[in-house]
MIMARKOL-724570 format. One record per residue (C-alpha): z, x, y. Coordinates in pm, whole numbers, padded with zeros to 5 digits, always signed. Last residue first. Layout:
BEGIN
ZXY
...
END
This chain:
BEGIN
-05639-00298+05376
-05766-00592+05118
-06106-00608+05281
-06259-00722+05590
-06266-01101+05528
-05905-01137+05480
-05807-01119+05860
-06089-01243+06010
-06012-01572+05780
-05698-01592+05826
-05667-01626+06197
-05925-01819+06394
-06161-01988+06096
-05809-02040+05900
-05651-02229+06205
-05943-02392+06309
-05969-02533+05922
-05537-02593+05946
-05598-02804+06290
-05905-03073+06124
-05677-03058+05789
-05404-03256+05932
-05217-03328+05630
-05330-03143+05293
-05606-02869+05254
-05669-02694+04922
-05753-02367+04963
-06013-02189+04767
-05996-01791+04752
-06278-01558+04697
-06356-01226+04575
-06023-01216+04335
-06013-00857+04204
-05640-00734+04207
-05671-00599+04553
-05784-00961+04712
-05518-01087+04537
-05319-00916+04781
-05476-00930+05078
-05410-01334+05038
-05081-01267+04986
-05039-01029+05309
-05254-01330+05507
-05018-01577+05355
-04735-01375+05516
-04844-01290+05882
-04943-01675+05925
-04683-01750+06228
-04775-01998+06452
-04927-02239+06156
-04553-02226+06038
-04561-02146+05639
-04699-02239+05301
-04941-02081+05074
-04799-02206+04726
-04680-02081+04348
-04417-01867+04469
-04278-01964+04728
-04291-02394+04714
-04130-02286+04341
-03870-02049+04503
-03793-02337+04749
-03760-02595+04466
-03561-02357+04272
-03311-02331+04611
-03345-02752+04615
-03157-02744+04250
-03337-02972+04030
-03197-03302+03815
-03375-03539+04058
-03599-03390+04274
-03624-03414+04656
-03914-03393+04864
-03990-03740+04811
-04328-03915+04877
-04199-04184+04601
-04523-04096+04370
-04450-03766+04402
-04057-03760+04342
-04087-03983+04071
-04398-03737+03929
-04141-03448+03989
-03899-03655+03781
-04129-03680+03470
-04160-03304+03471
-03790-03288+03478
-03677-03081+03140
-03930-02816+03257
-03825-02708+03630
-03428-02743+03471
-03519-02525+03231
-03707-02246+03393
-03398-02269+03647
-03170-02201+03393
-03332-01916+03227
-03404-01757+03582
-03674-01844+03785
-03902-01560+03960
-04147-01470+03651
-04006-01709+03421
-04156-01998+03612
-04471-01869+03500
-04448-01791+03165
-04267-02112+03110
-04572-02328+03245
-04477-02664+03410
-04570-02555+03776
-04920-02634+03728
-04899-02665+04090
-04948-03047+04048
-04614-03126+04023
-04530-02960+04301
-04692-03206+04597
-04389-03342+04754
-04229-02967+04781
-04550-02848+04942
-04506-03126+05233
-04125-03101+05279
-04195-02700+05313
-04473-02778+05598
-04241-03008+05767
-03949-02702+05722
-04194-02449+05848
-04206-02678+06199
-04603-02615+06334
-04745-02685+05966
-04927-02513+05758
-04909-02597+05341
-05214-02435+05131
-05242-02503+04844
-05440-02229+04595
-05723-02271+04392
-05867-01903+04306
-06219-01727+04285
-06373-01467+04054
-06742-01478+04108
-06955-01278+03865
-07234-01040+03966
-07057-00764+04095
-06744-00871+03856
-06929-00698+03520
-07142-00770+03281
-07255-00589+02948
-07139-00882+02698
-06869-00637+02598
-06789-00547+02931
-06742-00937+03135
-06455-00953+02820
-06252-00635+02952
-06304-00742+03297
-06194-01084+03252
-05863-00966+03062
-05810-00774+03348
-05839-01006+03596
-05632-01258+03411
-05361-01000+03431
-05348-00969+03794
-05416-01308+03842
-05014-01304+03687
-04911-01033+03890
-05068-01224+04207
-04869-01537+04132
-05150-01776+03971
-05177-02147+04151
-05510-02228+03954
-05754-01980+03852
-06169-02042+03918
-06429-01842+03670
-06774-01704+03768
-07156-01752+03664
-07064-01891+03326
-07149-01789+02948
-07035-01470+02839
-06741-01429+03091
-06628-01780+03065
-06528-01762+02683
-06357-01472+02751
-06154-01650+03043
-06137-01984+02871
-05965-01759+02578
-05719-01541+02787
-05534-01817+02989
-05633-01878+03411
-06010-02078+03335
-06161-02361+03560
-06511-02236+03478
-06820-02184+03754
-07167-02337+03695
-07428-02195+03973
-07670-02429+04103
-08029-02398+03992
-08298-02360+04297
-08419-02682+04442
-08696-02852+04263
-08529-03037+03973
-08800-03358+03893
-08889-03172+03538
-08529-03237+03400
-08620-03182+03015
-08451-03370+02779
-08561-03409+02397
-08224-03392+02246
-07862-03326+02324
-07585-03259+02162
-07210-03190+02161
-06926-03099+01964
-06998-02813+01731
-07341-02743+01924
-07699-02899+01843
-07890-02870+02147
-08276-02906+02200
-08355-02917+02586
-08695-02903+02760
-08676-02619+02981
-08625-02681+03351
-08343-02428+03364
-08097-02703+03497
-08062-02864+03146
-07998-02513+02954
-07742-02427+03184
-07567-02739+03180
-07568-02767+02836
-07459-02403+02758
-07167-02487+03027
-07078-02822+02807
-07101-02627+02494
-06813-02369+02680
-06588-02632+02786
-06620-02792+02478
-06514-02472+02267
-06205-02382+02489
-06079-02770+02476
-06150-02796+02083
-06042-03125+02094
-05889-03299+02383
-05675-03613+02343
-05781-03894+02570
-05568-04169+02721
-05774-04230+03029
-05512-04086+03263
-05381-03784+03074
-05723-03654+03010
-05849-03708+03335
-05529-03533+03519
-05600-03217+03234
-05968-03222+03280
-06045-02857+03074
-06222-02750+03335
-06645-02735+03470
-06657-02606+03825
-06951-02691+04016
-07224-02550+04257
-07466-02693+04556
-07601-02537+04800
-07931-02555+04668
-08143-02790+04933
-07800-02953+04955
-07964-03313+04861
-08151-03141+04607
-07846-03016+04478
-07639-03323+04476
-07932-03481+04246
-07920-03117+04023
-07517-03206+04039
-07572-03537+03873
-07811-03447+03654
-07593-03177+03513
-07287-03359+03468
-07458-03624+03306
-07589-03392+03053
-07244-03260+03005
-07106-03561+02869
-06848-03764+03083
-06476-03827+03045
-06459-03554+02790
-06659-03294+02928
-06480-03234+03270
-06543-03140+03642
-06326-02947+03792
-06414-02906+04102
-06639-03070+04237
-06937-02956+04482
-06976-02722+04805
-07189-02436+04979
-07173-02454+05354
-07491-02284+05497
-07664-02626+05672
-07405-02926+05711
-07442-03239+05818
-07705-03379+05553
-07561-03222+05225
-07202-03373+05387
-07361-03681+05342
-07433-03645+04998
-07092-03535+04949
-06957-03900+04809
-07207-03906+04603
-07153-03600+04337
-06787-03668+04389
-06775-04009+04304
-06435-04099+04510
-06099-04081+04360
-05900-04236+04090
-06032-04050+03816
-06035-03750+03935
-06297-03446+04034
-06136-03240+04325
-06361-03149+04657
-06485-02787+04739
-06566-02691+05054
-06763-02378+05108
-06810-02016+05292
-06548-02072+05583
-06705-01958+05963
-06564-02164+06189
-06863-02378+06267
-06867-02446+05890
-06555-02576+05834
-06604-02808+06120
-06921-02955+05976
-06758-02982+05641
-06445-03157+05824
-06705-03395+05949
-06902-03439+05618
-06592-03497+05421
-06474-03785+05665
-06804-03923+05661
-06774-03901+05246
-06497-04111+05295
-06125-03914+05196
-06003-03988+04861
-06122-03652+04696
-05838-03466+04916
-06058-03159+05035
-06078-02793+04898
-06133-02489+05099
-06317-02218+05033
-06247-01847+05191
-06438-01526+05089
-06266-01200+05035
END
């Protein structure tokens, strides 16, 4: 198993180049840095990273078709990808945060995803492109300035029809905070649709966003995941089902409005739920522990490393410099050399 990790898209892009540097000296594969609306360009704010790093593969994750059309997309990630003499890759998602912020309501979310992927790939062939989908088009376009090798388009995709879609038209598929029974499941539904197109997982990424919460006190690291819940994805009855019982799984999805409170005040506490559900939640749907003491995230990780995921991509929160050594020093080795 490979390691990513993913960076708060507020930080500078010399801030992104430095921890990029330092994720590289200690051995992590890429650095992956979240698309929203209230952050940073992505695309430009890792230029500089381009320039300070040599092996480290990066780009956004996940990017989305509604708040800009896929031709877009692809010239700015063939710009980034010049800059990273080809290092560069994407994930295209259904843009849940952007949707919600900006107002828009998604149509056809499976479909769009996938027109926007055909786009892409068309676009950063160098053929001239001629594309009449359901949603999209695009006419008389033909990137001839593209000289580094075409990046590879991922797909933010956990629920049975993004995965099928993905598996005839992307070069790999990213879950988001899946419980290893659940990825489990996905994996298996992505095998059975990477077969009838003749593929299979030896030339397909499978990959994973995961937090990751390490502190030297477990409770600080604890306070930290609880804060940042809401965007586990946590509001998904199948889910919560799987370690919640009937009244937990309701009082998780009656308070989705008081886990943004709780956000947005930098509380650990939420109104109307039980802290014990909040600890199952910060259990089961995040990587969080005492930095002196990583024996249990490296059995998790092992673990979806045994249902099929080849790579994992932590996201990174407070004092990302110590948790990059940490992974480099500990996880990493640990993970790399199989799921034993």
């Amino acid at each position: 198993m490979q390691i990513n990790i993913i960076l708060d898209p507020r930080q500078s892009a010399d801030e992104l180049a430095s921890l990029g540097a330092l994720a590289e000296a200690n051995g992590i594969e890429g650095l992956l840095v979240s698309s929203l609306v209230q952050s940073r360009d992505p695309f430009a704010n890792m230029t500089v990273l381009a320039k300070a790093t040599r092996r480290l593969v990066f780009g956004p994750v996940a990017v989305n078709p509604w708040d800009t059309h896929p031709v877009r997309i692809a010239a700015s990630l063939l710009t980034l990808n010049e800059f990273a003499a080809g290092r560069a890759r994407i994930v295209i998602g259904g843009g849940a945060e952007a949707l919600s912020a900006l107002g828009i309501k998604p149509h056809r979310r499976v479909r769009a995803v996938r027109e926007c992927v055909e786009i892409m790939k068309l676009a950063m062939s160098g053929q001239a492109v001629e594309y009449v989908g359901e949603l999209y088009q695009a006419h008389r376009l033909q990137f001839t300035w593209a000289s580094a090798p075409p990046p590879p388009v991922y797909v933010g995709a956990s629920m049975p029809m993004m995965l099928r879609m993905a598996a005839r038209v992307a070069d790999g598929i990213m879950m988001s905070d899946m419980p290893v029974v659940l990825a489990t499941e996905a994996i298996a539904t992505l095998d059975a649709a990477l077969a009838s197109v003749d593929r299979s997982r030896d030339s397909f990424l499978t990959n994973m966003f995961s937090a990751i919460h390490l502190h030297q006190d477990r409770q600080v690291a604890v306070k930290e995941a609880k804060r940042w819940l809401v965007f586990r994805g946590i509001f998904r009855p199948n889910v919560l089902a799987l370690f919640l019982d009937a009244n937990e799984v309701q009082q998780v999805m009656t308070n989705e409005e008081n886990f943004w409170a709780a956000f947005t005040a930098g509380s650990d506490q939420v109104e109307g739920v039980d802290d014990a559900v909040l600890d199952k939640l910060v259990e089961h749907v995040t990587l969080t522990g005492a930095a002196d003491d990583v024996d249990a995230i490296i059995a998790k990780l092992k673990a979806y490393a045994r249902v099929g995921l080849s790579h994992i991509s932590l996201r990174l929160y407070a004092n990302a410099d110590a948790t990059i050594r940490l992974i480099g020093s500990k996880i990493l080795p640990a993970v790399r050399d199989g799921a034993r």
